[in-house]
N, C-alpha and C positions, 0 to 999 in steps of 0.2 A: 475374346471380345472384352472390351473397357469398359469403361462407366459414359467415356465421350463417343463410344461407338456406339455404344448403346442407347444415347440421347439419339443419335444422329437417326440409328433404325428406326424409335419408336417414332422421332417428328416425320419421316417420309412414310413409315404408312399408314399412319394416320392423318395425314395432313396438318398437321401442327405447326406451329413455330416453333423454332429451337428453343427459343427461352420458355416457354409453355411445357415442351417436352424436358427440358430440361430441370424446368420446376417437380413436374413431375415424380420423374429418377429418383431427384432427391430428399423427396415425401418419402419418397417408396422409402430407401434407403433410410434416411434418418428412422423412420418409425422401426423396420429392424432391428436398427442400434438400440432404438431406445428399449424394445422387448428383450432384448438378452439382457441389456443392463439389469431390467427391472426382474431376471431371472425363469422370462416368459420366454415360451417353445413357440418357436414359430415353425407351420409346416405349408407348403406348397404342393398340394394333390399333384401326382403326376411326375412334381420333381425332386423333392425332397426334404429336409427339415432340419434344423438349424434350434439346438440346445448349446448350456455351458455343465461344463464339467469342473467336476470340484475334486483337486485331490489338495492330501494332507502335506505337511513339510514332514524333510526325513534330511539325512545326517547323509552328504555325500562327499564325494572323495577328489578334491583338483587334480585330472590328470597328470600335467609336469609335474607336480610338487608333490604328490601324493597328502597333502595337509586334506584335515577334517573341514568340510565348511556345513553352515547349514543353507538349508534348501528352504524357503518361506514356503506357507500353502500358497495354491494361484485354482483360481479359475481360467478354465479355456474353452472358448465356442468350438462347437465342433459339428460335420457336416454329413447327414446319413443322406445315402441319396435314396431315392423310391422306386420303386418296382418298376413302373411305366420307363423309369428315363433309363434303368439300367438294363433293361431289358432292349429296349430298342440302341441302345450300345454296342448291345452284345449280338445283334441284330448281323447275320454275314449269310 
């Protein structure tokens, strides 16, 4: 599912209009964006949780070339999913 699928589910069962629903989504989502920026855990009972991860630079190797290059640190979000959603996955 998309972001435009996902407008479209939430305005039909809720009876909404698309740009309503659509507003929405994009609450929803911008405010995510803006908690990982600011370094905030977001988590989702049931379905999962949504932190960033911090690693250090280190000294890595161009595969063709075999030259030295460096690696800058980075942050990256990363996605644990939760009991409830993994388990009903794994559901057979």
């Amino acid at each position: 599912m998309n972001k435009s699928e996902l407008i479209e589910e939430l305005a039909n069962r809720s009876d909404l209009k698309l740009k309503v629903a659509e507003t929405i989504v994009n609450l929803i989502v911008n405010g995510m964006k803006q908690a990982l920026l600011d370094e905030n855990r977001i988590e989702l009972r049931g379905f999962g949780s949504f932190h960033i991860e911090h690693y250090k630079g280190y000294t890595g190797r161009n595969p063709k070339t075999g030259e030295l290059i460096e690696v800058g640190r980075k942050r990256l979000p990363f996605f644990k999913v939760g009991k409830d959603l993994k388990e009903r996955i794994n559901q057979k």
